[in-house]
N, CA, C and O atoms as CSV, one atom per row, in Angstrom:
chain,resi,resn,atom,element,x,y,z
A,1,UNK,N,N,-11.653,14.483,3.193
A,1,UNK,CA,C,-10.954,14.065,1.990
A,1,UNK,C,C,-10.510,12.595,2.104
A,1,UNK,O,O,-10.958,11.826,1.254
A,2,UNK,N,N,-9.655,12.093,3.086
A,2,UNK,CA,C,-9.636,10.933,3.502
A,2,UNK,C,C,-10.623,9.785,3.982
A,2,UNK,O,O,-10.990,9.895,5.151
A,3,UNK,N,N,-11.116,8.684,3.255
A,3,UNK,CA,C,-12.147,7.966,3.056
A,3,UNK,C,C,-11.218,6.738,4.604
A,3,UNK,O,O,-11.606,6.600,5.764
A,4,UNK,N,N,-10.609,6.422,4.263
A,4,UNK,CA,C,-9.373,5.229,4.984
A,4,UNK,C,C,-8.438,5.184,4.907
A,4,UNK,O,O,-7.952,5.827,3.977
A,5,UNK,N,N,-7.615,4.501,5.701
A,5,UNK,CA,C,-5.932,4.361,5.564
A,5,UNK,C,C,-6.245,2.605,5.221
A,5,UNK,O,O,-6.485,1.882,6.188
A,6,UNK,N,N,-6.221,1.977,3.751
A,6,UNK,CA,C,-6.288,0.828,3.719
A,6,UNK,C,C,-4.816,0.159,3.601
A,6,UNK,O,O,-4.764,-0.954,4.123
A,7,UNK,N,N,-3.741,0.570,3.080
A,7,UNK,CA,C,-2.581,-0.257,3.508
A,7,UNK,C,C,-1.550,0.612,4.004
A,7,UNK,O,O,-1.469,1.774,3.605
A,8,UNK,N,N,-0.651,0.063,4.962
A,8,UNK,CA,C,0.928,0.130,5.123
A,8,UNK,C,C,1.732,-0.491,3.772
A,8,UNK,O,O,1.692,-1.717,3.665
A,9,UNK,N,N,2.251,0.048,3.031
A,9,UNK,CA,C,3.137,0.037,1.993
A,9,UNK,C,C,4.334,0.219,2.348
A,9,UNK,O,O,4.951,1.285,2.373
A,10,UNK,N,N,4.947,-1.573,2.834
A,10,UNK,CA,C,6.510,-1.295,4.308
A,10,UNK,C,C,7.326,-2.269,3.254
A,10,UNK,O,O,7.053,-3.300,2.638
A,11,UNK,N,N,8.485,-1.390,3.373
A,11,UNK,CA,C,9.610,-1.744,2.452
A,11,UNK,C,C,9.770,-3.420,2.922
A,11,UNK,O,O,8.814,-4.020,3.414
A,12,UNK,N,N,10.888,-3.964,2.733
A,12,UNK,CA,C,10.757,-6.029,3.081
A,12,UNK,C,C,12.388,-6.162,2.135
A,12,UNK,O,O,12.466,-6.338,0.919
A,13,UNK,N,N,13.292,-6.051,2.877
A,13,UNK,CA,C,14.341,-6.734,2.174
A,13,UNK,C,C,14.061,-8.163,2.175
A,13,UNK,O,O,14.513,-8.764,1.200
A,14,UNK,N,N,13.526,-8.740,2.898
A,14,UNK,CA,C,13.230,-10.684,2.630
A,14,UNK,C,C,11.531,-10.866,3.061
A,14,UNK,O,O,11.023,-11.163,4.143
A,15,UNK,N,N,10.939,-10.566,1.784
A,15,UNK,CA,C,9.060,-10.538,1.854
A,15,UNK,C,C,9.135,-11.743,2.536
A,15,UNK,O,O,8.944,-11.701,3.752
A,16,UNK,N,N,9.433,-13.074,1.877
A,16,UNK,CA,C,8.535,-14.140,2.328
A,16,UNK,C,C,9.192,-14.700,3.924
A,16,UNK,O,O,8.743,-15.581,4.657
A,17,UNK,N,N,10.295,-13.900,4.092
A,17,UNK,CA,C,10.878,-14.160,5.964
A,17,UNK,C,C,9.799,-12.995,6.715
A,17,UNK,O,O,9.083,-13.391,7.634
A,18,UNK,N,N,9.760,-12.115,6.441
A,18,UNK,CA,C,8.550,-11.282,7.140
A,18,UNK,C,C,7.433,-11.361,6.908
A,18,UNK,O,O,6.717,-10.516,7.445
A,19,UNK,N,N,6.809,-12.354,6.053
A,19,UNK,CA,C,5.564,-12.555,5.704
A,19,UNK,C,C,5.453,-13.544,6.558
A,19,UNK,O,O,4.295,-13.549,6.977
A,20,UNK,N,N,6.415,-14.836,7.279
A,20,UNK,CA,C,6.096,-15.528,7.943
A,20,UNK,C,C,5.624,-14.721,9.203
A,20,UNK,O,O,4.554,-14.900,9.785
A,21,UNK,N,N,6.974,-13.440,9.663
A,21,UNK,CA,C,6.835,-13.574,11.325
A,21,UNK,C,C,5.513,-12.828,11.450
A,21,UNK,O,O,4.847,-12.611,12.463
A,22,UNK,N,N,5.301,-12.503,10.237
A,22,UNK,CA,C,3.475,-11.375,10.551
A,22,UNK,C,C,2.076,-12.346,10.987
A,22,UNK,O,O,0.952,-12.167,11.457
A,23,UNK,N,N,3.057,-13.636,10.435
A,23,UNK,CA,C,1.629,-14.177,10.712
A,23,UNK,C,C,2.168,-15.255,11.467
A,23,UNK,O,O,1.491,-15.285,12.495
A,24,UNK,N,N,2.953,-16.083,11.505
A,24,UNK,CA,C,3.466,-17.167,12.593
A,24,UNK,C,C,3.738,-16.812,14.214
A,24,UNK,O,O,3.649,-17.527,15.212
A,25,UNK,N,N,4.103,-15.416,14.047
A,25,UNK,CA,C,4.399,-14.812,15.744
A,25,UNK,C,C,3.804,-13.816,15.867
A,25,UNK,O,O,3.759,-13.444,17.039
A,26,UNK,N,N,3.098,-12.925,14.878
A,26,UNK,CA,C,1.932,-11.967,15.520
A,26,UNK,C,C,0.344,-12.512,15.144
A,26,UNK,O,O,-0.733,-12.133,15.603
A,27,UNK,N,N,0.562,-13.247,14.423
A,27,UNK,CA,C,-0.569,-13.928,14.169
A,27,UNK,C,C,-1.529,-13.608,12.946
A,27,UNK,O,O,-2.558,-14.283,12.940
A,28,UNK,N,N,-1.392,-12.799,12.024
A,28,UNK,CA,C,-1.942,-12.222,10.872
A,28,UNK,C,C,-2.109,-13.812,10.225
A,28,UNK,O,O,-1.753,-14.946,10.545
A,29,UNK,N,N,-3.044,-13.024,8.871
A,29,UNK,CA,C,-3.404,-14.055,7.986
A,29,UNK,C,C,-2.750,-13.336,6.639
A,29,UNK,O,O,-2.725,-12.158,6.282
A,30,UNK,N,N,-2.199,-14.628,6.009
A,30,UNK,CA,C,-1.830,-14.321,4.816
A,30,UNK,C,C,-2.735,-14.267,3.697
A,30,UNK,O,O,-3.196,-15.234,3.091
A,31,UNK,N,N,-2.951,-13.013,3.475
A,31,UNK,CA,C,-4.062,-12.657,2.112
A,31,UNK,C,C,-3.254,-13.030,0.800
A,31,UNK,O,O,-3.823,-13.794,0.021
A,32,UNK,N,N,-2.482,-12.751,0.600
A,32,UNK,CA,C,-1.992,-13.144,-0.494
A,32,UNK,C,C,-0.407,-13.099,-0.607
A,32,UNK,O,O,0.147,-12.337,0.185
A,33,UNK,N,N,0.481,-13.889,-1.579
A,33,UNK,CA,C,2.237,-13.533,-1.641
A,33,UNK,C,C,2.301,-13.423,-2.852
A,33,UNK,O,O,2.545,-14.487,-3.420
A,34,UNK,N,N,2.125,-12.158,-3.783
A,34,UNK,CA,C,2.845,-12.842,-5.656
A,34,UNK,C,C,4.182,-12.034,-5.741
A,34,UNK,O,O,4.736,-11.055,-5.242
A,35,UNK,N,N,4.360,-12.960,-6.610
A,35,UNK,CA,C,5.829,-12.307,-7.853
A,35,UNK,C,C,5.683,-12.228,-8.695
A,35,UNK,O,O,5.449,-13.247,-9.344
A,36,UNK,N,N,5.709,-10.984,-9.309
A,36,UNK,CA,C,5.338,-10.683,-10.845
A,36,UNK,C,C,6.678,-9.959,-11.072
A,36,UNK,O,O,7.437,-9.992,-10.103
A,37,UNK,N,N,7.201,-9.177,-12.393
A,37,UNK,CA,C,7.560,-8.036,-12.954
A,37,UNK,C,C,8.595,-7.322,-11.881
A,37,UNK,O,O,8.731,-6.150,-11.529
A,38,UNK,N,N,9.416,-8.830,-11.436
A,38,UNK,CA,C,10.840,-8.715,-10.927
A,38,UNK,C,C,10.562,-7.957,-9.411
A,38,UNK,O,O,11.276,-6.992,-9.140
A,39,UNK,N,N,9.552,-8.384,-8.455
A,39,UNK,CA,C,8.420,-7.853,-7.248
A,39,UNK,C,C,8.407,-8.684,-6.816
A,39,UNK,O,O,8.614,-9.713,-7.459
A,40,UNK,N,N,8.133,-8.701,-5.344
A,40,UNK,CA,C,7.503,-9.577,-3.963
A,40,UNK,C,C,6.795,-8.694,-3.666
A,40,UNK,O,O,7.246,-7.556,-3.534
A,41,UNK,N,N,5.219,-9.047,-3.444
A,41,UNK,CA,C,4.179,-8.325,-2.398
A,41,UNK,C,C,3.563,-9.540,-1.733
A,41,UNK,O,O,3.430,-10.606,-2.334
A,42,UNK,N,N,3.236,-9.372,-0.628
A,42,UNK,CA,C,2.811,-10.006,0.232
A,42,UNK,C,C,1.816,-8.903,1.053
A,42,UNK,O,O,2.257,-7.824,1.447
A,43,UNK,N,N,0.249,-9.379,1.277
A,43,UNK,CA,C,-0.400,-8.968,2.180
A,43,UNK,C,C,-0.771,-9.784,2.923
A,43,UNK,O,O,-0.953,-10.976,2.675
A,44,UNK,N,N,-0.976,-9.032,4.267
A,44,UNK,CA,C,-0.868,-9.547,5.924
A,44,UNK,C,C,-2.042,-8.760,6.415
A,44,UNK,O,O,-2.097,-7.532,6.346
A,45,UNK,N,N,-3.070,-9.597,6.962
A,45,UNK,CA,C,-4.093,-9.086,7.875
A,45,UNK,C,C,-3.943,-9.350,9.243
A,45,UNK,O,O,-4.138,-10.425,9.811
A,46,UNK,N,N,-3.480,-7.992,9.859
A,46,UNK,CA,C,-3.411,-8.295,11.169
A,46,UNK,C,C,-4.800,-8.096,12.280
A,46,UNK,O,O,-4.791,-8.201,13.507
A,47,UNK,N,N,-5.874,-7.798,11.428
A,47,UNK,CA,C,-6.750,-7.194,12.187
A,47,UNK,C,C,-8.192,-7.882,11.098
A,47,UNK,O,O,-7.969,-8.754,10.258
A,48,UNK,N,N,-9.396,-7.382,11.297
A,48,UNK,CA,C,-10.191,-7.409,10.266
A,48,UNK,C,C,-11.024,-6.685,9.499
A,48,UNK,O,O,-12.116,-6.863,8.959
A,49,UNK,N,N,-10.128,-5.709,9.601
A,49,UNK,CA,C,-10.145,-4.386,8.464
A,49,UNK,C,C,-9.244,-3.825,8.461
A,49,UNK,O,O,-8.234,-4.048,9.128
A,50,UNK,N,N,-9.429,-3.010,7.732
A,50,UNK,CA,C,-8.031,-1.964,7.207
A,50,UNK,C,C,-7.424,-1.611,8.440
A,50,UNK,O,O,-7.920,-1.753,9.557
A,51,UNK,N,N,-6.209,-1.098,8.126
A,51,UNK,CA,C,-4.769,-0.724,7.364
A,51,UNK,C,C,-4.943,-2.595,7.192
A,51,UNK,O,O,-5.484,-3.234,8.095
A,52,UNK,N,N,-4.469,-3.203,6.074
A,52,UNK,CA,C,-3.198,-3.730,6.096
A,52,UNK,C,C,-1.891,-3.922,6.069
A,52,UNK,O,O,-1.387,-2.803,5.971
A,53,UNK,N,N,-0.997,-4.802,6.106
A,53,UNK,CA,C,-0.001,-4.313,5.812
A,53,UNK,C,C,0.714,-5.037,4.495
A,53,UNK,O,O,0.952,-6.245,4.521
A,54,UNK,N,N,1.025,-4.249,3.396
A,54,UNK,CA,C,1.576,-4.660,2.276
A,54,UNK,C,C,3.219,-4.572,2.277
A,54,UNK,O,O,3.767,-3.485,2.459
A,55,UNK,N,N,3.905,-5.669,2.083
A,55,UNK,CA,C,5.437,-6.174,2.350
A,55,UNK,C,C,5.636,-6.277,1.236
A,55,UNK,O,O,5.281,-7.183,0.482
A,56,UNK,N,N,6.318,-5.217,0.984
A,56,UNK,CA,C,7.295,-5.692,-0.551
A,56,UNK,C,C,8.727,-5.300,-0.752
A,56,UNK,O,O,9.048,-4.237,-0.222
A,57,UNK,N,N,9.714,-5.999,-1.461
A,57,UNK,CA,C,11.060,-5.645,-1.811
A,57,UNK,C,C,11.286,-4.619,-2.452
A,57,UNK,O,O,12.362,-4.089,-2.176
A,58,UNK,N,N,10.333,-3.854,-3.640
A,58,UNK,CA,C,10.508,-3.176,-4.590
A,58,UNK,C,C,10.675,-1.081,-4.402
A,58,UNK,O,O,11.044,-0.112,-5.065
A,59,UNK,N,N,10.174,-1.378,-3.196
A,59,UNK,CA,C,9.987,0.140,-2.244
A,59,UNK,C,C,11.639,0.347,-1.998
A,59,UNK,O,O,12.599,-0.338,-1.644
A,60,UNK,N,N,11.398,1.532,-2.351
A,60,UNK,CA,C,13.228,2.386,-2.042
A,60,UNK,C,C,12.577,2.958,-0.781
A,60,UNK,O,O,11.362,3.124,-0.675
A,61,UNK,N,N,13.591,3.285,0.292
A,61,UNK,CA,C,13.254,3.831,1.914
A,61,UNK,C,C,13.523,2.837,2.797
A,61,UNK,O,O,13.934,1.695,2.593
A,62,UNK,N,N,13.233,3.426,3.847
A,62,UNK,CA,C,12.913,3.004,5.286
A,62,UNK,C,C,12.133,2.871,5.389
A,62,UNK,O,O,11.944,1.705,5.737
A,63,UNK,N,N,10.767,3.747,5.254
A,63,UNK,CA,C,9.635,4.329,5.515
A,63,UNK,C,C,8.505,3.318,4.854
A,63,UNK,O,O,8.910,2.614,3.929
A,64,UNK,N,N,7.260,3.199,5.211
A,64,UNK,CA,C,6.394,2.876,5.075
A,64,UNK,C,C,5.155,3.923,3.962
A,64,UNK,O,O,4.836,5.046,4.353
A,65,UNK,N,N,4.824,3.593,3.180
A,65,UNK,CA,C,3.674,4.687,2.766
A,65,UNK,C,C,2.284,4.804,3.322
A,65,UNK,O,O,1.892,3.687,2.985
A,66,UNK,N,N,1.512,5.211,3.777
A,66,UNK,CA,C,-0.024,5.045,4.073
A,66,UNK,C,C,-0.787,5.732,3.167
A,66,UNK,O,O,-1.000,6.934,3.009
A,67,UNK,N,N,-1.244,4.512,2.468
A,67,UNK,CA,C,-2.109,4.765,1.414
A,67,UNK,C,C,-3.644,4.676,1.803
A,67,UNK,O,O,-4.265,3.808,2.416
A,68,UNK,N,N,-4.032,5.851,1.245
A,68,UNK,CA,C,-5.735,6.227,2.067
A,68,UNK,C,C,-6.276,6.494,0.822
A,68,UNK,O,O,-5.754,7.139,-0.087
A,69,UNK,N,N,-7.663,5.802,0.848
A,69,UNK,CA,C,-8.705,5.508,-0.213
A,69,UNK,C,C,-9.627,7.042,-0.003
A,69,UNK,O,O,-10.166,7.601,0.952
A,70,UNK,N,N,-9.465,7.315,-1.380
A,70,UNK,CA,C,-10.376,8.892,-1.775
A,70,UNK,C,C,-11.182,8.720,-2.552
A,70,UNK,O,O,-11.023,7.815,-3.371
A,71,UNK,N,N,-12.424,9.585,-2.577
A,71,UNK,CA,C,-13.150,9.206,-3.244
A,71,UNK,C,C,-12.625,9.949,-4.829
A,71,UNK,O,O,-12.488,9.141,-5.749
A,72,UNK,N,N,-12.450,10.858,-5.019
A,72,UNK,CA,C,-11.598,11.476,-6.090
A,72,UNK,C,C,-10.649,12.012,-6.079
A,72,UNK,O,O,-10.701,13.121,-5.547
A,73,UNK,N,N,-9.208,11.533,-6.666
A,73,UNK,CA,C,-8.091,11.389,-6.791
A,73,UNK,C,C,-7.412,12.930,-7.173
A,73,UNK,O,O,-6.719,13.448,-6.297
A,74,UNK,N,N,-7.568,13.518,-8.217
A,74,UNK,CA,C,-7.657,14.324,-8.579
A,74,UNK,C,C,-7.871,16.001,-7.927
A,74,UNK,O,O,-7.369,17.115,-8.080
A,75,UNK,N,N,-8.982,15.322,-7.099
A,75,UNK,CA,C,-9.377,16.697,-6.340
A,75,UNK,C,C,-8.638,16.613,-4.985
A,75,UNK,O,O,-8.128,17.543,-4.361
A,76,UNK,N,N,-8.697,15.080,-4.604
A,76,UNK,CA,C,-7.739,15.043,-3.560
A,76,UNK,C,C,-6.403,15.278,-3.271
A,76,UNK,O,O,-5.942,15.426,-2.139
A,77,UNK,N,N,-5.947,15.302,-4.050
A,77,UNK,CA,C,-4.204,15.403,-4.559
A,77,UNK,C,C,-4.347,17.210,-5.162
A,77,UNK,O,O,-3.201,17.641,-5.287
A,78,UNK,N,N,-4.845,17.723,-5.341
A,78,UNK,CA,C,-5.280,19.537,-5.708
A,78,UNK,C,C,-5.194,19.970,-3.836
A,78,UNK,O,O,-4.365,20.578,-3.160
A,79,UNK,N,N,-5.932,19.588,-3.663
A,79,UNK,CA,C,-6.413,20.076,-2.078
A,79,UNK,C,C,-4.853,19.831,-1.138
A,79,UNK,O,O,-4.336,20.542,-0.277
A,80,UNK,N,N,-4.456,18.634,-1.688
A,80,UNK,CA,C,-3.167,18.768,-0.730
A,80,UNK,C,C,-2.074,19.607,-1.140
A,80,UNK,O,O,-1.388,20.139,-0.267
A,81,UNK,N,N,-1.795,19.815,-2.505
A,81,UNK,CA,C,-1.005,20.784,-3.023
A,81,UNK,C,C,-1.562,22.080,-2.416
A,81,UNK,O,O,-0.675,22.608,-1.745
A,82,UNK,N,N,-2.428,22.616,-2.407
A,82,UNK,CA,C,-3.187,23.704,-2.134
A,82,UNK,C,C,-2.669,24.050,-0.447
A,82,UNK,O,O,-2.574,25.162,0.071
A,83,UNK,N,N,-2.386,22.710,0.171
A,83,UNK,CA,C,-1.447,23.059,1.526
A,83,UNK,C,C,-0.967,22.948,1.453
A,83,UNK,O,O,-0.668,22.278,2.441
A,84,UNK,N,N,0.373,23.086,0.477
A,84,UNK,CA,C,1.523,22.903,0.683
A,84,UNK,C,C,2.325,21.850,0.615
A,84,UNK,O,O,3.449,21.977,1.100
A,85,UNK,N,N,1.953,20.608,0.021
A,85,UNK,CA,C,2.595,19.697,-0.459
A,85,UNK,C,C,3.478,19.512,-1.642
A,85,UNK,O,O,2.822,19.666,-2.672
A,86,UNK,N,N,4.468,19.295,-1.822
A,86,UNK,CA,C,4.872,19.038,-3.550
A,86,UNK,C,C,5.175,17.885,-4.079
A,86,UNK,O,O,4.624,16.922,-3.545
A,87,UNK,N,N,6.176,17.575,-5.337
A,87,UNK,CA,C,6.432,16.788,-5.799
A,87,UNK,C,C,5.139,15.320,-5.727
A,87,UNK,O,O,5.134,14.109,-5.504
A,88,UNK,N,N,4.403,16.164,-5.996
A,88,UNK,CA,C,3.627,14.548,-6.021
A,88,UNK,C,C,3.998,14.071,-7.493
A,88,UNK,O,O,4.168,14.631,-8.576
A,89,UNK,N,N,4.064,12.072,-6.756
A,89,UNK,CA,C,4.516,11.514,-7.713
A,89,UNK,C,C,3.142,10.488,-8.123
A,89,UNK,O,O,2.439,9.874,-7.320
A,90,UNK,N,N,3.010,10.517,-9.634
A,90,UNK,CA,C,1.637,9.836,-10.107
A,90,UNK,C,C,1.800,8.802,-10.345
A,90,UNK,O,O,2.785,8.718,-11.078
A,91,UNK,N,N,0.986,7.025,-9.952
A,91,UNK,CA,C,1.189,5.926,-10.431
A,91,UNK,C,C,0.063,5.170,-10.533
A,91,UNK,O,O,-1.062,5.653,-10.404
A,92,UNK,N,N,0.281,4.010,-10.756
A,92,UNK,CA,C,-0.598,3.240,-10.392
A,92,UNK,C,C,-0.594,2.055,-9.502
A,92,UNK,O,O,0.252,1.233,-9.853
A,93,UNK,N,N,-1.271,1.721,-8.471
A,93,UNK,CA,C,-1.581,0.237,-8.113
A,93,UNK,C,C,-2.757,-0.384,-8.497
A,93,UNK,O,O,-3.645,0.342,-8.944
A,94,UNK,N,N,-2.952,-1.589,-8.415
A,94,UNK,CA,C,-3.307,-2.842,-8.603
A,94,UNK,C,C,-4.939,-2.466,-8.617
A,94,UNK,O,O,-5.658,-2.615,-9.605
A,95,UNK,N,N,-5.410,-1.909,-7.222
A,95,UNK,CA,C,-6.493,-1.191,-7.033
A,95,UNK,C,C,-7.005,0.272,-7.877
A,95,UNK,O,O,-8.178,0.587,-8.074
A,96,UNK,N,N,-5.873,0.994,-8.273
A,96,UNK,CA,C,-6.489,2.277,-9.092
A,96,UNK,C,C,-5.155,3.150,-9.027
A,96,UNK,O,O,-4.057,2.954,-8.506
A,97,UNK,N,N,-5.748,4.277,-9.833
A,97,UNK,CA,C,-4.328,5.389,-9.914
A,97,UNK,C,C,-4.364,5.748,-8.407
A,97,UNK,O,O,-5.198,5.497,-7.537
A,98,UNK,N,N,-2.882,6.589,-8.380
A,98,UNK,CA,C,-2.354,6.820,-7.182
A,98,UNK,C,C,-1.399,8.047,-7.376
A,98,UNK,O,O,-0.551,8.208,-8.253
A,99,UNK,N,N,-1.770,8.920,-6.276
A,99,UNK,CA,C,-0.664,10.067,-6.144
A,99,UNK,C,C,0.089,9.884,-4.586
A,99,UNK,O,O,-0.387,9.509,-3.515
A,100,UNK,N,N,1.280,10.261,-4.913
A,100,UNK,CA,C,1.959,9.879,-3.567
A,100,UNK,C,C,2.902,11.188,-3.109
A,100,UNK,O,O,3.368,11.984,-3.925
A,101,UNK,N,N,3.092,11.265,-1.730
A,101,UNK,CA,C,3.881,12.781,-1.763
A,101,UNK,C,C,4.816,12.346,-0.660
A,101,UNK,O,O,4.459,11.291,-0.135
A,102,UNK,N,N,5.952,12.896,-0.157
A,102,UNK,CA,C,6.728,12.826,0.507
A,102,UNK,C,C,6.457,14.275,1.688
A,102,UNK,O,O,6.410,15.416,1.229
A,103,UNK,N,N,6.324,14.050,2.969
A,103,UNK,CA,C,6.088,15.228,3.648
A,103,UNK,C,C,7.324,15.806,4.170
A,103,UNK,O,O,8.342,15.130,4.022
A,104,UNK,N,N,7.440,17.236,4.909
A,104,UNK,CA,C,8.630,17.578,4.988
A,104,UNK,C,C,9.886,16.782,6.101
A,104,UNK,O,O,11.117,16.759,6.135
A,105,UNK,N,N,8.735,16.175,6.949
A,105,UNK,CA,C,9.208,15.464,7.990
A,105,UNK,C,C,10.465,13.957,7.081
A,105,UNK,O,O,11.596,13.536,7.322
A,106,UNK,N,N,9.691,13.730,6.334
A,106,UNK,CA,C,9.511,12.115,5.668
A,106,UNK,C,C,9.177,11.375,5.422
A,106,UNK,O,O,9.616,10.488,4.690
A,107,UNK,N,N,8.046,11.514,6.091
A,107,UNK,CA,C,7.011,10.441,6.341
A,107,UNK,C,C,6.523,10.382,4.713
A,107,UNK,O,O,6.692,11.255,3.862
A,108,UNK,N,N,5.933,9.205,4.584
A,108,UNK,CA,C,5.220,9.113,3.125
A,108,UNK,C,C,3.738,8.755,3.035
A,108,UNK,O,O,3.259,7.870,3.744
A,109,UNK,N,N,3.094,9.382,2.246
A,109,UNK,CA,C,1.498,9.135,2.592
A,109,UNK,C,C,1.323,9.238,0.600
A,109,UNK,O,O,2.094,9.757,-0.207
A,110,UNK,N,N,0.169,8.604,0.394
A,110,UNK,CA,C,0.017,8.377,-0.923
A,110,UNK,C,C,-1.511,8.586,-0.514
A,110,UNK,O,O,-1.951,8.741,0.625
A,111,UNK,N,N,-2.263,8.550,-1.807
A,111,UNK,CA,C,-3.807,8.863,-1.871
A,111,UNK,C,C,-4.343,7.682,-3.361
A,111,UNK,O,O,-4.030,7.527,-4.542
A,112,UNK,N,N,-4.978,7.282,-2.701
A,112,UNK,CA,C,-5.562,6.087,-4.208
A,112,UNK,C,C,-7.479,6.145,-4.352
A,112,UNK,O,O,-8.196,6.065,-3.355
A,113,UNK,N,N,-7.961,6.276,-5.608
A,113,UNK,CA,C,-9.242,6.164,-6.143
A,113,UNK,C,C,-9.400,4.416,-6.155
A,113,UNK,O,O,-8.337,3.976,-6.594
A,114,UNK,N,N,-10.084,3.602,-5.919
A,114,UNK,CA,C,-10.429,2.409,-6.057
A,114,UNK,C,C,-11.171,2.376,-6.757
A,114,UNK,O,O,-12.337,2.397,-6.364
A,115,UNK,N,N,-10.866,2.305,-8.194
A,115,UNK,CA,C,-11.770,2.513,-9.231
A,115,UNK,C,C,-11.287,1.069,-10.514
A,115,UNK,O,O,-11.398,0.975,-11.736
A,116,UNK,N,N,-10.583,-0.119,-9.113
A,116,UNK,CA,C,-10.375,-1.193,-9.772
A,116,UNK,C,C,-10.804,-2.126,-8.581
A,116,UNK,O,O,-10.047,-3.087,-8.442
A,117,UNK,N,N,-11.840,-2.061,-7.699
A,117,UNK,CA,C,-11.694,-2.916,-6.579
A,117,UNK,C,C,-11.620,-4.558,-6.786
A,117,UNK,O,O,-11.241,-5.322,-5.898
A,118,UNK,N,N,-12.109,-5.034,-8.302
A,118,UNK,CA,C,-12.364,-6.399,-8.507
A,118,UNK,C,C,-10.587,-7.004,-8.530
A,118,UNK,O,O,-10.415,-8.213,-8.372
A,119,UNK,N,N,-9.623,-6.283,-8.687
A,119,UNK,CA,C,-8.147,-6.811,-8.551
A,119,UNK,C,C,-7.852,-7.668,-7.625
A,119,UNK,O,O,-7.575,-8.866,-7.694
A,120,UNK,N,N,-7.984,-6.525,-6.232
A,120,UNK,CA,C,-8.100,-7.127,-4.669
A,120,UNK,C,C,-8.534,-8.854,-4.891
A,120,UNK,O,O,-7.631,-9.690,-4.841
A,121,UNK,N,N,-9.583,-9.164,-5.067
A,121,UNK,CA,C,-10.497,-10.550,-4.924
A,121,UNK,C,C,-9.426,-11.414,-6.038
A,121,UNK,O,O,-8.950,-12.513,-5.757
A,122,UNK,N,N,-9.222,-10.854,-7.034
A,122,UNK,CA,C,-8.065,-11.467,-7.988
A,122,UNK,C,C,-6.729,-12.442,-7.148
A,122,UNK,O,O,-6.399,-13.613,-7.334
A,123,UNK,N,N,-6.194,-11.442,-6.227
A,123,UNK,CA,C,-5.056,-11.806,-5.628
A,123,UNK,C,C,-5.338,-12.439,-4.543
A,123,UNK,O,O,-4.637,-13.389,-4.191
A,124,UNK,N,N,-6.458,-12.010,-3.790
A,124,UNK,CA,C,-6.791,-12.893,-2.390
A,124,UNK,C,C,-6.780,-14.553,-2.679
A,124,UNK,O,O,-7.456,-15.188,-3.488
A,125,UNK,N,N,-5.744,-15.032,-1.699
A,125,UNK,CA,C,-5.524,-16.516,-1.685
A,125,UNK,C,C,-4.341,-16.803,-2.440
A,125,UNK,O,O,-3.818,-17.895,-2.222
A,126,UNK,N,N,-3.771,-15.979,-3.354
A,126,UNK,CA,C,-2.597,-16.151,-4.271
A,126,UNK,C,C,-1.470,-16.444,-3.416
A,126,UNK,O,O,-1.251,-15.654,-2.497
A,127,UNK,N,N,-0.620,-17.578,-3.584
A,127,UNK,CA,C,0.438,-17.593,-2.778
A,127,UNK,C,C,1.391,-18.215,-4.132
A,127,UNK,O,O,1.625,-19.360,-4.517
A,128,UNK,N,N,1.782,-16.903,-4.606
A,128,UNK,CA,C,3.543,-17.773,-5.085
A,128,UNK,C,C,4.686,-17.726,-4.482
A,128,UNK,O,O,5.548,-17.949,-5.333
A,129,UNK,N,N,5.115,-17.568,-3.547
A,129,UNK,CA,C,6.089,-17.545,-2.811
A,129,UNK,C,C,5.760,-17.956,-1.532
A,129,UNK,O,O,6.623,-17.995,-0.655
């Protein structure tokens, strides 16, 4: 069911102070920083492929989400209810719709269709902040 884990979705009380140390002292590359619609996201490549890690202010938690690319959303998010998951919550990102669930532990894991991949290339290089 799981295609990838393409981002860490990690909360950032100060995006553009942790957007530095991701890449000034661990060494990542900055893919992109915008502000839109009262938001900081910032992506950080620490590697050269997936997970990245996506830094934003706008996330309520502690916790991080791991968002993993499915090939169908729908059936994927059925199948996890079907074990026992609930409250899934439906949205969207930038890349495609998204269902996200909270596990009993806490941990947070979300599931996304990339059925917008031309966005990604949109934002790569964007630095407003």
């Amino acid at each position: 069911m799981f295609l990838q884990l393409d981002y860490l979705y990690t909360p950032s009380s100060d995006v553009a102070a942790d957007a530095r140390f991701f890449t000034d002292v661990l060494g990542g590359k900055l893919a992109f920083a915008v502000e839109g619609m009262g938001a900081r996201v910032a992506m950080v490549e620490l590697t050269d492929g997936p997970p990245h890690v996506l830094l934003t202010d706008h996330l309520e938690g502690d916790r991080a989400i791991y968002i993993y690319r499915v090939d169908n959303l729908r059936k994927a998010a059925a199948e996890l209810k079907k074990r026992g998951l609930k409250d899934e919550r439906r949205l969207e990102i930038p890349m495609g719709p998204c269902s996200s669930f909270v596990l009993p532990s806490g941990h947070r894991i979300a599931l996304y269709e990339a059925s917008r991949p031309e966005v990604l290339k949109h934002f790569l290089g964007r630095k407003d902040f």
